[in-house]
C-alpha positions as CSV (number, residue, x, y, z in Angstrom):
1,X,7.4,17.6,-11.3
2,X,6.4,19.1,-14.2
3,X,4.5,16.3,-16.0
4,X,5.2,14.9,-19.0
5,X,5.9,16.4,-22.3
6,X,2.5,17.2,-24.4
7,X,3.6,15.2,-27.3
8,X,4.5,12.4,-24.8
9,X,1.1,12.5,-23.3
10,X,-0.3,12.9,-26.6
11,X,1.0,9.8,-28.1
12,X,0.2,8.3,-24.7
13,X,-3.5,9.1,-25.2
14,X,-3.9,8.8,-29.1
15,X,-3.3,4.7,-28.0
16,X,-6.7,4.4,-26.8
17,X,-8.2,1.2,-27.8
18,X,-11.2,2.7,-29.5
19,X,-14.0,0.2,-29.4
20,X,-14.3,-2.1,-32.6
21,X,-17.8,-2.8,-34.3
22,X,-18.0,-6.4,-33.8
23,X,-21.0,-8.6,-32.7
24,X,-18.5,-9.7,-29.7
25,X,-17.9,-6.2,-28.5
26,X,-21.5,-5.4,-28.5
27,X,-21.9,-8.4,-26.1
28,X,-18.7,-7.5,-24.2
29,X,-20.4,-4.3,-23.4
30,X,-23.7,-5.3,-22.7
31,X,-21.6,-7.5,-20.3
32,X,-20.0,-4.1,-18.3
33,X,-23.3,-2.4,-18.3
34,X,-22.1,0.1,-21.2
35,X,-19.0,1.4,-18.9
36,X,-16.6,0.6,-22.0
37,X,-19.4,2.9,-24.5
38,X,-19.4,5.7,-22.1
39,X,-15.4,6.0,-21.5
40,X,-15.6,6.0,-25.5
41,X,-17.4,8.9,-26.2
42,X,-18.1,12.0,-24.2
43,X,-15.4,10.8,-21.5
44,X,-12.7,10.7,-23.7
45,X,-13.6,13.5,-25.9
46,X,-13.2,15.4,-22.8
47,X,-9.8,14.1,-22.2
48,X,-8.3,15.2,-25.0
49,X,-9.5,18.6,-24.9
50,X,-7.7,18.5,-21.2
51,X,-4.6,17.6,-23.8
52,X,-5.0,20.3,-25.9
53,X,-5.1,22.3,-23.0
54,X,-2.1,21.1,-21.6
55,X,-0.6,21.5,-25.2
56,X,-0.9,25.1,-25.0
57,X,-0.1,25.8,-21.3
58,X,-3.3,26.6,-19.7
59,X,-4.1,23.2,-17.4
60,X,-1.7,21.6,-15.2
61,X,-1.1,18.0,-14.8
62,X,-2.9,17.7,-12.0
63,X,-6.4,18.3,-14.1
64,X,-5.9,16.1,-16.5
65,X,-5.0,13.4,-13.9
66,X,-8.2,14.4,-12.0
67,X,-10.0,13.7,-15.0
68,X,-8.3,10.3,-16.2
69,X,-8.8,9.0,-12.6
70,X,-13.1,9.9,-13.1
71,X,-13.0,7.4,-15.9
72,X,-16.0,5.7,-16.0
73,X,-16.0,2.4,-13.7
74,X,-17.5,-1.1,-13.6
75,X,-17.2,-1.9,-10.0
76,X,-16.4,-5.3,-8.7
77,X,-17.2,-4.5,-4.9
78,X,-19.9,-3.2,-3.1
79,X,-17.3,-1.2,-0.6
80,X,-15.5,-4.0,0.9
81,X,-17.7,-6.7,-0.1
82,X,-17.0,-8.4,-3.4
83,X,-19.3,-9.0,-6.3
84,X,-18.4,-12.3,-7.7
85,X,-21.1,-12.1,-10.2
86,X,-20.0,-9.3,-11.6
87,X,-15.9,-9.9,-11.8
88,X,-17.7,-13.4,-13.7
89,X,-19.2,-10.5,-15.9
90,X,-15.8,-8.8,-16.4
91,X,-13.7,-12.1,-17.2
92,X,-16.6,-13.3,-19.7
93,X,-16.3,-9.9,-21.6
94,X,-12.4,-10.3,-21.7
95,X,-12.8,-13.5,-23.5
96,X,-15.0,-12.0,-25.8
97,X,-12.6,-9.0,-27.4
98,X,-9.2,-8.2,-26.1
99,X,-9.6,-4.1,-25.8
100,X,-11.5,-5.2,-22.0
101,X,-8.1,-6.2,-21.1
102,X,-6.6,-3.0,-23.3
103,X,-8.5,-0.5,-21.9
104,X,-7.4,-1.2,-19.0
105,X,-3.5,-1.3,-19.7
106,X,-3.7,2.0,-21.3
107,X,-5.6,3.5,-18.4
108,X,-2.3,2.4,-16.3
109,X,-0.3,3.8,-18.5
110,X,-1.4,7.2,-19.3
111,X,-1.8,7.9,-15.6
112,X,1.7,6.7,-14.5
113,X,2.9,9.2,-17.0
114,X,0.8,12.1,-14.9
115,X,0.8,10.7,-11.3
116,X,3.7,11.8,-8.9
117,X,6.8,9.0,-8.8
118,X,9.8,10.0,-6.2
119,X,11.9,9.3,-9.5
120,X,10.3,11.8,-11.2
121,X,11.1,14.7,-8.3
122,X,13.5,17.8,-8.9
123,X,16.4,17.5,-5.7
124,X,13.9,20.4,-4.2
125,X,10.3,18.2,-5.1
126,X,11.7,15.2,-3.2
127,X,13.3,17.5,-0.3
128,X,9.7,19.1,0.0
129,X,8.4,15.9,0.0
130,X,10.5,14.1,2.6
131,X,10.4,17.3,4.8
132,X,6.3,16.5,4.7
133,X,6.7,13.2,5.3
134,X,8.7,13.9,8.3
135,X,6.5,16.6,9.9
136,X,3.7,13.8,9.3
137,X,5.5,12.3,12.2
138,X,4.4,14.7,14.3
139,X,1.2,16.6,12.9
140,X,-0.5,13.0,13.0
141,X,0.8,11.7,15.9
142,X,-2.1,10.0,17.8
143,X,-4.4,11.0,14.6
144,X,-6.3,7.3,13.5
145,X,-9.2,8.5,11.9
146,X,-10.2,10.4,8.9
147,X,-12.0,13.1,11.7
148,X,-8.6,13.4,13.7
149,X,-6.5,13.7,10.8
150,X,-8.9,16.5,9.0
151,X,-8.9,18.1,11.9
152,X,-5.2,18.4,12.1
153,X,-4.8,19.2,8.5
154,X,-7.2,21.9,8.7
155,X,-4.6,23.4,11.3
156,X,-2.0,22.8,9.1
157,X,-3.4,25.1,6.1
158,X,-4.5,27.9,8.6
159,X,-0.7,27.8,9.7
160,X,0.7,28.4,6.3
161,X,-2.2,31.1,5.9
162,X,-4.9,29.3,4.0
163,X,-7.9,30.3,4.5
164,X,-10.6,27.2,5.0
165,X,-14.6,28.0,3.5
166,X,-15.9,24.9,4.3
167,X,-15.7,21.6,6.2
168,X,-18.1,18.2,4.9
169,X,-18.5,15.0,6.2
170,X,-19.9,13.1,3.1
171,X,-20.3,9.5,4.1
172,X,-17.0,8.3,6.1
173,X,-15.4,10.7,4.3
174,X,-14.0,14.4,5.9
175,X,-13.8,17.0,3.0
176,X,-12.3,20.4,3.4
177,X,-13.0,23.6,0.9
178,X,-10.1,26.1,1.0
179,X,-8.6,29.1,-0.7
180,X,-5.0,29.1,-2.1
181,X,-3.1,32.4,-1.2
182,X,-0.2,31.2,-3.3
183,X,-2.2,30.7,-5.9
184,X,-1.3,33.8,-8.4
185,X,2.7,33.5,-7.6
186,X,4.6,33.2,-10.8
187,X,1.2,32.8,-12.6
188,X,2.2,35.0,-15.6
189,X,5.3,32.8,-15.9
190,X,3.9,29.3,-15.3
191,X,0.4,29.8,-14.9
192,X,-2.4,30.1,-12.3
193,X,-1.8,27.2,-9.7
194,X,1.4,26.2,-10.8
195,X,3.0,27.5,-7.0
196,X,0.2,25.4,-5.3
197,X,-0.1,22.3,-7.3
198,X,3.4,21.4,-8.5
199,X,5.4,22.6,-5.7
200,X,4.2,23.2,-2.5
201,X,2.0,20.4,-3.0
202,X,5.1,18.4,-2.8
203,X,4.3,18.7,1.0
204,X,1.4,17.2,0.7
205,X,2.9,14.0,-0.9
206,X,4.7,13.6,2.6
207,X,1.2,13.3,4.2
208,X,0.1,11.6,1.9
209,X,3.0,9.0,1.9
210,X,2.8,8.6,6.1
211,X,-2.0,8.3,5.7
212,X,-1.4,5.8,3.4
213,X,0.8,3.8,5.0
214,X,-1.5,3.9,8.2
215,X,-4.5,3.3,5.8
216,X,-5.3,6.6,5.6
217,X,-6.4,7.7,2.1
218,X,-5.5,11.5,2.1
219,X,-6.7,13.0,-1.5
220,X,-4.5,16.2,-1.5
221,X,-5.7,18.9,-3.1
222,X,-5.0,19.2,-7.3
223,X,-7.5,21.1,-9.3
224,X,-9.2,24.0,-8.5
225,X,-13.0,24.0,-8.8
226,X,-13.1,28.0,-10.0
227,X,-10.6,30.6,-9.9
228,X,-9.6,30.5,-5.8
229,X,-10.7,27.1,-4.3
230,X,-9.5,23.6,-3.6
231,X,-10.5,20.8,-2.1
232,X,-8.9,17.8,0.0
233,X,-10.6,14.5,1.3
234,X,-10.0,12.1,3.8
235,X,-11.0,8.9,4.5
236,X,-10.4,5.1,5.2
237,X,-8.6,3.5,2.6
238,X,-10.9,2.7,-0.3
239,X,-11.4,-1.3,-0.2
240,X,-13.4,-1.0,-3.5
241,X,-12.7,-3.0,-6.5
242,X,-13.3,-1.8,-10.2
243,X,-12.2,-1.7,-13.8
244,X,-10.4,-0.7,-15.8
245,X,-8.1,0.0,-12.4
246,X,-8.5,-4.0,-12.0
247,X,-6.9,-5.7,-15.1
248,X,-9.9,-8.9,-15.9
249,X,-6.4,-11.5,-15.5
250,X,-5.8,-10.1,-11.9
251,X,-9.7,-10.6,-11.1
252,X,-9.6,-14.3,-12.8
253,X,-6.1,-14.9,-10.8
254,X,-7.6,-13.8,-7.9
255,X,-10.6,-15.9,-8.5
256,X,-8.6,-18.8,-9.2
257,X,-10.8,-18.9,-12.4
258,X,-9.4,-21.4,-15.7
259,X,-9.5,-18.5,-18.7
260,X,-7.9,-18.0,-21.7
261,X,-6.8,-14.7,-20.3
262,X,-4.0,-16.4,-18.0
263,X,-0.8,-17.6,-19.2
């Protein structure tokens, strides 16, 4: 999967609801703690220089969706605990200007355009990806932890002749630094990465398939931190809450909340 075309993404991103100088936004804001301001300005200047890049070849998909999932967040949970103040806070600023609710449709839709859908596979992508689905079966059999599963993964790059540089814990989380062998293949025809990230990687989308559906959240590797390293993570599936990835009319549903924002 190559990604989408850059005018597609383009047109995709020019649809940002840029914030409107109203009395009511000001509030709305004040309301999110100034999360809406900051995804505004320096965040999605950045994005759109990611765009340009990917305009004229030289970043991959995968970096622009690592940088539309960093948006900036107001969160709703305090890991699994909910924070009914603060989805009160969200629903009130939704009621006060319509780009809360917006924002958050447009952050949906420019990263289904960029994430990886089995509709969206080449025949080879989705054989890749079945054939690392089913040597899930066995590379994390027994595996119920984010330790385990590192561990085995870790196995799993030295077998295909990555080299690993470093191994984290941070928090409950299992991170491992690597170097990508594969990494220059094809470069001067597709670009640095292209081998890694939007092929082989198509492996990785097995594992990641069979984690999840064990509630194991497996972040795969996608971009590069400098020229030769990667990184993957591992961890319990995130039970945390926040927006814009929570629409303010699924909170107030959820809360079972009377609001102009449902039907």
């Amino acid at each position: 999967m190559a990604g989408p075309s850059p005018a597609e993404l383009q047109q995709a991103v020019d649809q940002f609801p840029a914030p409107p100088d109203t009395e009511q936004f000001a509030e709305a804001d004040a309301l999110l703690n100034g999360t809406y301001t900051m995804i505004a300005d320096s965040w999605y200047d950045t994005l759109q220089e990611y765009v340009e890049a990917y305009k004229s070849g030289t970043c991959l998909r995968e970096d622009v969706l690592e940088h539309i999932e960093s948006i900036p967040s107001f969160y709703l949970s305090d890991g699994a605990a909910p924070l009914r103040e603060r989805k009160r806070q969200l629903i009130d600023a939704a009621e006060k200007t319509e780009v809360v609710t917006a924002v958050s449709q447009w952050y949906h839709q420019v990263r289904s355009l960029l994430a990886d859908t089995p509709r969206d596979l080449t025949r080879f992508e989705r054989m890749l990806h079945d054939f690392g689905y089913a040597l899930a079966h066995v590379l994390f059999l027994g595996a119920r932890t984010p330790e385990a599963v590192a561990r085995r993964l870790r196995i799993a790059y030295q077998v295909v002749g990555v080299q690993i540089d470093e191994t984290v814990r941070d928090g409950e989380a299992e991170r491992t630094r690597f170097t990508c062998p594969y990494r220059d293949i094809a470069a001067e025809q597709r670009g640095d990465r292209w081998v890694c990230h939007e092929k082989l990687d198509r492996v990785d989308d097995g594992y990641v398939t069979y984690l999840g559906e064990r509630g194991i959240d497996y972040q795969r590797p996608r971009a590069c931190d400098n020229a030769t390293q990667c990184h993957s993570t591992v961890a319990r599936e995130s039970p945390e809450r926040k927006w814009p990835h929570m629409p303010p009319e699924t909170v107030a549903a959820a809360m079972d909340i009377e609001t102009p924002l449902l039907p």
